[in-house]
N, C-alpha and C positions, 0 to 999 in steps of 0.2 A: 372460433375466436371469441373472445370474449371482447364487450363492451363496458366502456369506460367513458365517464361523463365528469368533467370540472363540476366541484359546488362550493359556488363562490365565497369567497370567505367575507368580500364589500359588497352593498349593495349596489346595482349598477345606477340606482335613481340618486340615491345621497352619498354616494360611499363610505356610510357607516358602517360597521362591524353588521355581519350576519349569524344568528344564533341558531339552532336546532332545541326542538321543541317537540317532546313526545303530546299527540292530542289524540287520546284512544288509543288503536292501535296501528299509529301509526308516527313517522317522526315527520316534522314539517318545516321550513326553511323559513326563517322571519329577518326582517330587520331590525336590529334591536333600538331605532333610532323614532321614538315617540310620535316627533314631527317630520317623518320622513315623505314630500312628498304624492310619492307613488302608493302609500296607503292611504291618504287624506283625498287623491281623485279616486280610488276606489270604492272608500267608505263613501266618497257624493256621488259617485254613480249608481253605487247600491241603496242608497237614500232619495236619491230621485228616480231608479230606476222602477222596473214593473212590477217586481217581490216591494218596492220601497210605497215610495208617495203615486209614484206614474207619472213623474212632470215630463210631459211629450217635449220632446225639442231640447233637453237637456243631454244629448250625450256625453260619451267621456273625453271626444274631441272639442264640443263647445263649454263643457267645464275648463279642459284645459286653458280654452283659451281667457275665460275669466278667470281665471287663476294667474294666469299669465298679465292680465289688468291690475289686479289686486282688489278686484272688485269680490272675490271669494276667499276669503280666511279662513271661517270656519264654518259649519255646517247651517247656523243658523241667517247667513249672509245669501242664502238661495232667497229669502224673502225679502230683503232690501234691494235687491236687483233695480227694482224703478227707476232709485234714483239716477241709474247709468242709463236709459233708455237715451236720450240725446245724444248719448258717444256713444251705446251699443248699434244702433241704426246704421251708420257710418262704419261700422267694421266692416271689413271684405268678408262675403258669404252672409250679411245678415240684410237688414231690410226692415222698415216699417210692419210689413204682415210678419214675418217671422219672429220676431222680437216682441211683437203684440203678441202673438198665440203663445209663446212661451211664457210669458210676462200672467197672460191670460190662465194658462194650466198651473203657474205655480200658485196664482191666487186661488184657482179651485180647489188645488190642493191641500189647500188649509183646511178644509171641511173634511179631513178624511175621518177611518173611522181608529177606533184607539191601537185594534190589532196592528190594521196596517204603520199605524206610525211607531209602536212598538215593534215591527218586523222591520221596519225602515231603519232603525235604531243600528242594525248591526251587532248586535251582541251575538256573539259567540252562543252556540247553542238553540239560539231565540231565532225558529222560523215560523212558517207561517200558521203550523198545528200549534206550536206552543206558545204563540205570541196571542191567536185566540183563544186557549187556555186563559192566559193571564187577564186578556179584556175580560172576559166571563165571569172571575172571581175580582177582580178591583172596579169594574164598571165605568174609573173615570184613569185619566193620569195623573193627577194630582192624588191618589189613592194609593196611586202602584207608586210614585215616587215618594210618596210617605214612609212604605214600608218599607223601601230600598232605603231610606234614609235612618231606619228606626230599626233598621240590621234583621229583619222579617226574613223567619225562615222558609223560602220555596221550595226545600223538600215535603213543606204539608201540603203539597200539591202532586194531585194526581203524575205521577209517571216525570216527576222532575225531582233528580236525585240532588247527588253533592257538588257537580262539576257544574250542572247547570246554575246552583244557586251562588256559587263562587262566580260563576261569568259574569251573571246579572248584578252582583257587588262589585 
């Protein structure tokens, strides 16, 4: 007997139209909805998570739930957290210690080192071999966002062809 599997044509998070999308060799299921969502808590969990920054105590249920506040918009809103510390305390499941220690890892987090917050980034292609590539030849971010601004071709780099340099634009 053969197996048969629905692929959805709406996303179940926004139900926006779903596209199919050859990436290598392979075809892959996307939402074609920019602000959708179910990719917005993925891209911050993969930015807080352990490939990301490592902010302990942020998972993808206590994102949700700052998302669910309006305390998180967009990716740079993990650092203004603070100023919610008064209402986050008070949430069910949190607490003075736990909101401190989170509160605690995201401020550590700032000092990370450039691969990691380029591997934090989420770019297609950019893990954690090529994201220390990239720290190795630009040394700062302000460097590497130069070039990405000034259309810098990243195929003059070691083992990073045309798909990769397309991602990182």
């Amino acid at each position: 007997a053969q197996d048969y599997f629905h692929i959805p044509g709406v996303c179940p998070i926004c139900g926006e139209k779903t596209t199919r999308r050859k990436n290598l060799d392979t075809e892959e299921l996307y939402c074609s909805n920019p602000n959708c969502e179910g990719k917005f808590i993925n891209r911050l969990e993969h930015f807080c998570g352990k490939s990301g920054l490592d902010i302990r105590g942020l998972s993808k249920a206590t994102l949700g739930k700052l998302i669910d506040e309006f305390w998180i918009n967009k990716l740079e809103d993990i650092f203004n957290l603070e100023q919610y510390r008064s209402l986050w305390i008070k949430m069910p499941g949190f607490g003075p210690t736990s909101v401190n220690n989170i509160l605690t890892a995201i401020e550590n987090s700032k000092q990370c080192s450039l691969d990691k917050f380029l591997c934090a980034l989420g770019i297609l292609q950019i893990g954690q071999t090529a994201s220390k590539q990239l720290a190795q030849f630009f040394k700062s971010y302000d460097a590497f966002r130069k070039a990405v601004t000034e259309n810098f071709n990243f195929t003059k780099l070691p083992d990073f062809g045309d798909i990769t340099n397309k991602k990182i634009h």
